[in-house]
DRENGU-633817 format. One record per residue: residue in one letter; chain; x, y, z of N, C-alpha, C, CB in turn. Coordinates in steps of 0.1 Angstrom, whole numbers, plus 5000, padded with zeros to 4 digits. Atoms other than C-alpha are relative to their C-alpha. Last residue first. Glycine has a CB too. Example, Ala and Ser with C-alpha at 12.3 -4.5 7.8 and 13.67 -1.06 7.14 Angstrom:
! DRENGU-633817
residuo = s&cadena = A&npx = 4991&npy = 4989&npz = 5000&capx = 5137&capy = 4989&capz = 5071&cpx = 4992&cpy = 5011&cpz = 5008&cbpx = 5004&cbpy = 5005&cbpz = 4986
residuo = a&cadena = A&npx = 5009&npy = 4988&npz = 5000&capx = 5123&capy = 4955&capz = 5078&cpx = 5009&cpy = 5012&cpz = 5000&cbpx = 4990&cbpy = 5000&cbpz = 5012
***
This chain:
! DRENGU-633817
residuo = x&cadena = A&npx = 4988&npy = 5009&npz = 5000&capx = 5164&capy = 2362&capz = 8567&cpx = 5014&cpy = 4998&cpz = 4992&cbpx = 4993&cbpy = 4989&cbpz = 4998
residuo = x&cadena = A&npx = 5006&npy = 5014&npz = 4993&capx = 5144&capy = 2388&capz = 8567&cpx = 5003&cpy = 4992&cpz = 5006&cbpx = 4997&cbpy = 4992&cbpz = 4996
residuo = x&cadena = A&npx = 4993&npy = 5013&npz = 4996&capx = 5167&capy = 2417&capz = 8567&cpx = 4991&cpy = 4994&cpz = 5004&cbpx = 5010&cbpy = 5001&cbpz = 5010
residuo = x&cadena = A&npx = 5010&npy = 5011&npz = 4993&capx = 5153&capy = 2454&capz = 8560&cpx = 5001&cpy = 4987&cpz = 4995&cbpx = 4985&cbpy = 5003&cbpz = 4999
residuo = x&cadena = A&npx = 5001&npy = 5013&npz = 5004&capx = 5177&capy = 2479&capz = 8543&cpx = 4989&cpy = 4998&cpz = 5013&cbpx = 5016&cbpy = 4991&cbpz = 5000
residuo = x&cadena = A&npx = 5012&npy = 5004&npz = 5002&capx = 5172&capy = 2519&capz = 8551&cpx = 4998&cpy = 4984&cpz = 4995&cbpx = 4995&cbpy = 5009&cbpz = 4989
residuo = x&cadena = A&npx = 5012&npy = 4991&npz = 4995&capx = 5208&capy = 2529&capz = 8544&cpx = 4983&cpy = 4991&cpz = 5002&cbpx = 5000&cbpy = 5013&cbpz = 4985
residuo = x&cadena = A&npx = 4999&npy = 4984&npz = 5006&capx = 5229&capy = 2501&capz = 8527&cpx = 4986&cpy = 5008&cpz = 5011&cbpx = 4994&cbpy = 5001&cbpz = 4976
residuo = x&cadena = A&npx = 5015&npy = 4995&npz = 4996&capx = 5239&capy = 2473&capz = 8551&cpx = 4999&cpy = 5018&cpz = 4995&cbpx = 4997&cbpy = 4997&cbpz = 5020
residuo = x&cadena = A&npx = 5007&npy = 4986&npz = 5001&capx = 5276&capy = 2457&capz = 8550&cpx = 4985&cpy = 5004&cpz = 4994&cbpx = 5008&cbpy = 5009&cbpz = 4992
residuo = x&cadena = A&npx = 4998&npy = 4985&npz = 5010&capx = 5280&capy = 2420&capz = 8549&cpx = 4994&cpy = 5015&cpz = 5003&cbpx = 4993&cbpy = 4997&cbpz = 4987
residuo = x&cadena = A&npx = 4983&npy = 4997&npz = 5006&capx = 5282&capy = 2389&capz = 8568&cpx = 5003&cpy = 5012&cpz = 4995&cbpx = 5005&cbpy = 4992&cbpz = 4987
residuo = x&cadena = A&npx = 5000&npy = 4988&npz = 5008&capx = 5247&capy = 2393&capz = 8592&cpx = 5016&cpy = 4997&cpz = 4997&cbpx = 4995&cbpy = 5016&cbpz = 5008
residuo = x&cadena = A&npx = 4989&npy = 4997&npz = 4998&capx = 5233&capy = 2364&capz = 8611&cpx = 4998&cpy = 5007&cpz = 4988&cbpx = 5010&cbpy = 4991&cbpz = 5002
residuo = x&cadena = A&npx = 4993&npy = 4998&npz = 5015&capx = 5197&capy = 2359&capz = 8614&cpx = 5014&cpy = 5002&cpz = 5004&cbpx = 4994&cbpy = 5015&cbpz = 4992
residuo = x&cadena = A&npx = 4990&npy = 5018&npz = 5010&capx = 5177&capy = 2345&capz = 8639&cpx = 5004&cpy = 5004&cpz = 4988&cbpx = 4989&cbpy = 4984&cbpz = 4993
residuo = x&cadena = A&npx = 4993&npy = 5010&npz = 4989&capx = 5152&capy = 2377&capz = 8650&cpx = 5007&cpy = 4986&cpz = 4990&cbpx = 4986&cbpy = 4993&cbpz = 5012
residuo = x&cadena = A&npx = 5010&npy = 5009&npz = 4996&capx = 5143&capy = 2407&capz = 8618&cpx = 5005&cpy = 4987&cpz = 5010&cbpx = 4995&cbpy = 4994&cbpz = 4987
residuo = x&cadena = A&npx = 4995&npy = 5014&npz = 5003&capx = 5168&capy = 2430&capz = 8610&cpx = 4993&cpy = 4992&cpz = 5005&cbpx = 5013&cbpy = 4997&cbpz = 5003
residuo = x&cadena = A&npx = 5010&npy = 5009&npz = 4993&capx = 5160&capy = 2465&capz = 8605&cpx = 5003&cpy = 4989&cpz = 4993&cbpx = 4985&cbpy = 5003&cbpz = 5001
residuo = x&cadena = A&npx = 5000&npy = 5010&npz = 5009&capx = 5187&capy = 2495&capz = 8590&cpx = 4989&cpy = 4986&cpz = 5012&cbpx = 5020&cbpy = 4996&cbpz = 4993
residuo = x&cadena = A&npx = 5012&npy = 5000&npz = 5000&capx = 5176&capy = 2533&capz = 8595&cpx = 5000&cpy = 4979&cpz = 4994&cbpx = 4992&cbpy = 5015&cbpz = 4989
residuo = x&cadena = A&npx = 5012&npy = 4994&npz = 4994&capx = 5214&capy = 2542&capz = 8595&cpx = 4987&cpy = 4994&cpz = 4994&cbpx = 4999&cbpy = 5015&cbpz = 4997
residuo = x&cadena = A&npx = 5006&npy = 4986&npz = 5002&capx = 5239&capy = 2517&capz = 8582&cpx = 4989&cpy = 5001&cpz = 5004&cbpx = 5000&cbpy = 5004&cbpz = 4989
residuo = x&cadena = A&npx = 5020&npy = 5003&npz = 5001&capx = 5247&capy = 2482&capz = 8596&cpx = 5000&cpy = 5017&cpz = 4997&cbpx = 4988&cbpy = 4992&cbpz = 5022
residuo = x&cadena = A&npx = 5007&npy = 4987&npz = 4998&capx = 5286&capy = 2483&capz = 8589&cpx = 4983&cpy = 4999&cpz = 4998&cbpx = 5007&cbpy = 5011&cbpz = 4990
residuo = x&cadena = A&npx = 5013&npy = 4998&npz = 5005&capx = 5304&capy = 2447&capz = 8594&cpx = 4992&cpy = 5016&cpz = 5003&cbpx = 4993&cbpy = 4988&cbpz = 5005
residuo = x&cadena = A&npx = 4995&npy = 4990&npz = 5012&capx = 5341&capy = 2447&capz = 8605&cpx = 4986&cpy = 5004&cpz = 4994&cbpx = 5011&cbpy = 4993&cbpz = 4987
residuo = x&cadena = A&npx = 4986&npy = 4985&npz = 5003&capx = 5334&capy = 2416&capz = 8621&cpx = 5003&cpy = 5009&cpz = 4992&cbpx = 5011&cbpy = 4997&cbpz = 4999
residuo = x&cadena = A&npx = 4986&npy = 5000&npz = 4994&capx = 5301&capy = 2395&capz = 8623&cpx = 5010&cpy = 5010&cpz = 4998&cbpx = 5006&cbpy = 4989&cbpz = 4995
residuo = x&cadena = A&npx = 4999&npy = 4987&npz = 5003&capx = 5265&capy = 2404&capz = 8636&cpx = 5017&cpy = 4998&cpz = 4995&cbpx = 4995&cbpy = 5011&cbpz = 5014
residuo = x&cadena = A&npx = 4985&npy = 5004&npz = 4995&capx = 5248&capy = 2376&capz = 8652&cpx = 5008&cpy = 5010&cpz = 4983&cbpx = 5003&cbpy = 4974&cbpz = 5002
residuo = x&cadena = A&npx = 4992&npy = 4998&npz = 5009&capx = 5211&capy = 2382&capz = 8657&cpx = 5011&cpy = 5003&cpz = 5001&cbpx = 4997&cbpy = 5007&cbpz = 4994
residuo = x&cadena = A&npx = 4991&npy = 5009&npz = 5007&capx = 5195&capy = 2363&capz = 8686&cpx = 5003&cpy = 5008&cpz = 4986&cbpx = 4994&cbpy = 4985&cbpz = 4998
residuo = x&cadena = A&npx = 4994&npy = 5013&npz = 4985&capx = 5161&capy = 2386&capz = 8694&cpx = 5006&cpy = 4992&cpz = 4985&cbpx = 4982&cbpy = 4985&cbpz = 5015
residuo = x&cadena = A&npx = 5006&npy = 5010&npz = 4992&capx = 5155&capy = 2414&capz = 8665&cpx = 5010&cpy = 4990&cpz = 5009&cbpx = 4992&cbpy = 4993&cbpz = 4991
residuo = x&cadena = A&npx = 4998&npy = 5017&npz = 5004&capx = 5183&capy = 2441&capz = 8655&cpx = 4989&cpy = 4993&cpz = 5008&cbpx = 5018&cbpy = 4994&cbpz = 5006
residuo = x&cadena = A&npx = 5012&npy = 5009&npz = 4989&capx = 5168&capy = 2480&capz = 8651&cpx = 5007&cpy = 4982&cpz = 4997&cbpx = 4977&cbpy = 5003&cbpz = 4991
residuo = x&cadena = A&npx = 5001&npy = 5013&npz = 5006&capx = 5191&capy = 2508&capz = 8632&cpx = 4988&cpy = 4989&cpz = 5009&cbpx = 5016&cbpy = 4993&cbpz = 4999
residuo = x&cadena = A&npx = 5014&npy = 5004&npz = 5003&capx = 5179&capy = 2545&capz = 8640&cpx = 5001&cpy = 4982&cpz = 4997&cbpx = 4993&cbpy = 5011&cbpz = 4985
residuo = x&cadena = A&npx = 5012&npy = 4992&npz = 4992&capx = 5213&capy = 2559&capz = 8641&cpx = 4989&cpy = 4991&cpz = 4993&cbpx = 4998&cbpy = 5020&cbpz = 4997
residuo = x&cadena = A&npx = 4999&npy = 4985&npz = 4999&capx = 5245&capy = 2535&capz = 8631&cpx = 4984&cpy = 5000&cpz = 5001&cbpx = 5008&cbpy = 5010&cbpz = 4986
residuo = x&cadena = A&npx = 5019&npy = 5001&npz = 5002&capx = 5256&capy = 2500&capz = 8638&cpx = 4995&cpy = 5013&cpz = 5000&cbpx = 4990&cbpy = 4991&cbpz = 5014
residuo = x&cadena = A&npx = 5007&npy = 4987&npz = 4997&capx = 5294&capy = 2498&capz = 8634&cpx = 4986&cpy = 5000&cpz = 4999&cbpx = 5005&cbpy = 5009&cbpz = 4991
residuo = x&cadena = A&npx = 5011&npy = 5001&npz = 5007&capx = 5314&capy = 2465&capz = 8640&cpx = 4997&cpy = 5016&cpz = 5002&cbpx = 4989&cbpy = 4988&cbpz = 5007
residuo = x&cadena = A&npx = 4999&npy = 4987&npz = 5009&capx = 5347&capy = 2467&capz = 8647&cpx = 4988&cpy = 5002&cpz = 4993&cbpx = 5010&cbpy = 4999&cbpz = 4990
residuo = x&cadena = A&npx = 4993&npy = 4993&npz = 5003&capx = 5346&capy = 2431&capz = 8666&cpx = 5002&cpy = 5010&cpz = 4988&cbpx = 5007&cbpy = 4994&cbpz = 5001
residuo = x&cadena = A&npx = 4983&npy = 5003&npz = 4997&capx = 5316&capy = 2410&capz = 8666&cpx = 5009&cpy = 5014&cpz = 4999&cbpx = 5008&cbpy = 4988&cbpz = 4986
residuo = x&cadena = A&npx = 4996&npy = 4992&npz = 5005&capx = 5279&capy = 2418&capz = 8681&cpx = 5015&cpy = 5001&cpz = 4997&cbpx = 4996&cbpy = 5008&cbpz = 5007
residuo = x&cadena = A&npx = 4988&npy = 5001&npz = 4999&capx = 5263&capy = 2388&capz = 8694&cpx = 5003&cpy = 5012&cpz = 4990&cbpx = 5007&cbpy = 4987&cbpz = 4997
residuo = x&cadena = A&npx = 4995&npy = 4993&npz = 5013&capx = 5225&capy = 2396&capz = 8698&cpx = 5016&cpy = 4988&cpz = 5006&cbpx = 5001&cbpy = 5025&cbpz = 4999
residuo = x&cadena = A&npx = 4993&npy = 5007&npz = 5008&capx = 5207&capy = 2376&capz = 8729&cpx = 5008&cpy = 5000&cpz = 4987&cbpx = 4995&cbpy = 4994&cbpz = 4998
residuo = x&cadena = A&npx = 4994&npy = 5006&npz = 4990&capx = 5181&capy = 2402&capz = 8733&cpx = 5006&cpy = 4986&cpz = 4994&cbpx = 4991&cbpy = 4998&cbpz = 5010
residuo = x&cadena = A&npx = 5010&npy = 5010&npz = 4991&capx = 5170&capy = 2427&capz = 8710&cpx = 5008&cpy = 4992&cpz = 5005&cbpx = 4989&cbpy = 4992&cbpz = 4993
residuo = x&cadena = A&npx = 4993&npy = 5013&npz = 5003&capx = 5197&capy = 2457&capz = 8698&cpx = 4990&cpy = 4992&cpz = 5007&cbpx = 5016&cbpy = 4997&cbpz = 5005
residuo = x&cadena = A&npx = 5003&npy = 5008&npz = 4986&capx = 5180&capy = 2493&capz = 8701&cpx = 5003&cpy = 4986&cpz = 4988&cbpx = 4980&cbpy = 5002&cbpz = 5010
residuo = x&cadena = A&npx = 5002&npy = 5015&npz = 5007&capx = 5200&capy = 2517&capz = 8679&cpx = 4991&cpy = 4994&cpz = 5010&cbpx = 5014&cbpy = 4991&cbpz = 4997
residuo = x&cadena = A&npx = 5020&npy = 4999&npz = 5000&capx = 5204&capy = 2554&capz = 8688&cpx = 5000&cpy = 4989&cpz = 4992&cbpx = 4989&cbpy = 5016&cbpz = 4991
residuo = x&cadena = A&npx = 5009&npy = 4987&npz = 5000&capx = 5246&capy = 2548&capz = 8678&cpx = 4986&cpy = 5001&cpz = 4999&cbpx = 5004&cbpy = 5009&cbpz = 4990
residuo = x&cadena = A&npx = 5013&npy = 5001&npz = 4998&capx = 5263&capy = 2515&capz = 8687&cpx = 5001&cpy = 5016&cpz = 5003&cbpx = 4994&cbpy = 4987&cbpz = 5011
residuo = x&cadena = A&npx = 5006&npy = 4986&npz = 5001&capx = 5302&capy = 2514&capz = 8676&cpx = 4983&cpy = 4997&cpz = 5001&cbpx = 5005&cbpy = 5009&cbpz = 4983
residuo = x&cadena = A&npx = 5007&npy = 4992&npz = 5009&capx = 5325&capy = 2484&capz = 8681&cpx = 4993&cpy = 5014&cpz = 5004&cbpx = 4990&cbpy = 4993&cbpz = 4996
residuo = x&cadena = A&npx = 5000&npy = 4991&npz = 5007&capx = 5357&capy = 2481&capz = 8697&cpx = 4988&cpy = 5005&cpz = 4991&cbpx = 5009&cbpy = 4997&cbpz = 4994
residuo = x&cadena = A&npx = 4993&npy = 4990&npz = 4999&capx = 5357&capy = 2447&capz = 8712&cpx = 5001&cpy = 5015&cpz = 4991&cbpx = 5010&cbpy = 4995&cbpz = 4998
residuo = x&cadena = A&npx = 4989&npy = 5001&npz = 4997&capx = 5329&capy = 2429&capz = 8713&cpx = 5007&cpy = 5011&cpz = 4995&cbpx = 5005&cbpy = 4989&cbpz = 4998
residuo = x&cadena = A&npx = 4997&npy = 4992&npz = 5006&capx = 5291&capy = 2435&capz = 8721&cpx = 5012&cpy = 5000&cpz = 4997&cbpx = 4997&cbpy = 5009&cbpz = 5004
residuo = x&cadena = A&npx = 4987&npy = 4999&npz = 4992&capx = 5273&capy = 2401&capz = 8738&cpx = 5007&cpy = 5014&cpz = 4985&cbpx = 5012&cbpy = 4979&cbpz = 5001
residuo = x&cadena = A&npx = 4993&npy = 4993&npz = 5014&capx = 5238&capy = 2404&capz = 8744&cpx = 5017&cpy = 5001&cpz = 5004&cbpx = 4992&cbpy = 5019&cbpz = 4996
residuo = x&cadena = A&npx = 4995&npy = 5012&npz = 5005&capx = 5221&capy = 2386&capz = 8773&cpx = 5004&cpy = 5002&cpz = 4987&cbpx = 4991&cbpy = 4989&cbpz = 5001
residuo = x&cadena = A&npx = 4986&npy = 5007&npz = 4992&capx = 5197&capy = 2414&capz = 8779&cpx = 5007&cpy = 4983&cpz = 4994&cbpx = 4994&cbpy = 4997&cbpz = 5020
residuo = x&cadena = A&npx = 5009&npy = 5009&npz = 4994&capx = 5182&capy = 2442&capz = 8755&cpx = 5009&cpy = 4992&cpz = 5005&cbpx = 4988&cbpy = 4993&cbpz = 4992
residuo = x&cadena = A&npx = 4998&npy = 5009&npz = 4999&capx = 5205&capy = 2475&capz = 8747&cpx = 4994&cpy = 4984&cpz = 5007&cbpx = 5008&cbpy = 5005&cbpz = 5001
residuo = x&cadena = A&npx = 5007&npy = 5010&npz = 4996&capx = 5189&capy = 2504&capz = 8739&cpx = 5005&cpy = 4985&cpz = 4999&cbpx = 4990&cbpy = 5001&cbpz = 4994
residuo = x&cadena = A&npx = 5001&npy = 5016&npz = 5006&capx = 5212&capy = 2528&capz = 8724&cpx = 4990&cpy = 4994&cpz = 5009&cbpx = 5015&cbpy = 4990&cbpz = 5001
residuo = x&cadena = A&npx = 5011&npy = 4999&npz = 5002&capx = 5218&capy = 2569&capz = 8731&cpx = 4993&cpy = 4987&cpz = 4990&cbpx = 5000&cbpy = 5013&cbpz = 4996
residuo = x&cadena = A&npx = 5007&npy = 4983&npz = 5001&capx = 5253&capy = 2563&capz = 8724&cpx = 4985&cpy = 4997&cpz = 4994&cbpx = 5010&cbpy = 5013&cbpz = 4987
residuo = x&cadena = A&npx = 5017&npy = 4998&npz = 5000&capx = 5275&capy = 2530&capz = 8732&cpx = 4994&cpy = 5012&cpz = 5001&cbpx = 4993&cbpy = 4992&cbpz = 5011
residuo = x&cadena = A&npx = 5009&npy = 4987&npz = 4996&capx = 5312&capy = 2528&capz = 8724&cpx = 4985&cpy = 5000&cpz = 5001&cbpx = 5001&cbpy = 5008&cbpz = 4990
residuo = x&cadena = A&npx = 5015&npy = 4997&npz = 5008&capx = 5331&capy = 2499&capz = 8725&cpx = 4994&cpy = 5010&cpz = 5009&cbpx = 4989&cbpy = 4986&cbpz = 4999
residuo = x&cadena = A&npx = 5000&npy = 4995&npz = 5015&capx = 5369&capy = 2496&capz = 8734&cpx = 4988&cpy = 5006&cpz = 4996&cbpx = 5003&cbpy = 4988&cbpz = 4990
residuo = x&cadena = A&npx = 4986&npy = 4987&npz = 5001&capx = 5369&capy = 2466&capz = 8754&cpx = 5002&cpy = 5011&cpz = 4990&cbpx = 5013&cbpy = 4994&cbpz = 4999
residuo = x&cadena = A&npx = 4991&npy = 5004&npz = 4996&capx = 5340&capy = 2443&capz = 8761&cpx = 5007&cpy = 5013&cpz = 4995&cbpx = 5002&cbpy = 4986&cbpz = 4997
residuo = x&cadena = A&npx = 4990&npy = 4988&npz = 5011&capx = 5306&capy = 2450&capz = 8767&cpx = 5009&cpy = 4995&cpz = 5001&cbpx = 5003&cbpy = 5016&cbpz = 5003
residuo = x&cadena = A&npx = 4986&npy = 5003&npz = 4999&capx = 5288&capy = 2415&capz = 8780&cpx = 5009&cpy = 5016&cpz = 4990&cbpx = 5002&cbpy = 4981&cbpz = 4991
residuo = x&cadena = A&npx = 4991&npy = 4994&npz = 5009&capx = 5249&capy = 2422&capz = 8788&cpx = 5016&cpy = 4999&cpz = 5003&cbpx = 4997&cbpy = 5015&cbpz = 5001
residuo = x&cadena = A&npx = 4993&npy = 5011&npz = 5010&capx = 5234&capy = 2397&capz = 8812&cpx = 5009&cpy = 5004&cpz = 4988&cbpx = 4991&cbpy = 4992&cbpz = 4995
residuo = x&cadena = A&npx = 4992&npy = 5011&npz = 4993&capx = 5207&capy = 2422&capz = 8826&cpx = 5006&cpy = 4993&cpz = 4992&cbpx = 4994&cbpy = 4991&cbpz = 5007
residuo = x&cadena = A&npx = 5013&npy = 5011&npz = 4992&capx = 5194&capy = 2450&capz = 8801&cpx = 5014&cpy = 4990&cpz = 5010&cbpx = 4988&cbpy = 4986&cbpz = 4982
residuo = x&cadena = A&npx = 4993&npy = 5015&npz = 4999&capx = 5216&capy = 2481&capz = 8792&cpx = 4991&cpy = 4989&cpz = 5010&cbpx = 5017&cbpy = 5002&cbpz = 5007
residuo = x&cadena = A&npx = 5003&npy = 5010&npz = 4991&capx = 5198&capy = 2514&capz = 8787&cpx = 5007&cpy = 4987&cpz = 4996&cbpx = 4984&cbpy = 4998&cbpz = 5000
***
């Protein structure tokens, strides 16, 4: 599912995802059985894998791997790779 206001851009794959609205996905990433909350930015080559969960406004930057079962709480940005099972306060 893709909510209103969603921006895919070129390249990117979406599978069995939930996408909430006013989210922007860029080029080339990877969304697998994820649901993204609303207002995300998702940068370039990003990979978000099965079961992950992003709260409202999380900004997600390039090249970054959110591994499986990973939860991120709203208003956060994300620089770095994400082991298995993490959970993101702030």
């Amino acid at each position: 599912m893709i909510g209103p206001g969603v921006i895919v851009k070129s390249g990117v794959r979406i599978k069995d995802s939930v996408i909430f609205g006013h989210t922007i996905i860029n080029d080339s990433a990877y969304v697998e059985s994820s649901i993204i909350g609303w207002k995300c930015k998702i940068g370039k080559w990003v990979r978000l894998d099965s079961n992950s969960i992003l709260g409202e406004d999380v900004t997600i930057s390039d090249e970054v791997h959110i591994a499986s079962q990973t939860i991120i709480l709203p208003n956060v940005t994300i620089k770095n790779s994400t082991k298995p099972g993490t959970t993101i306060l702030c």
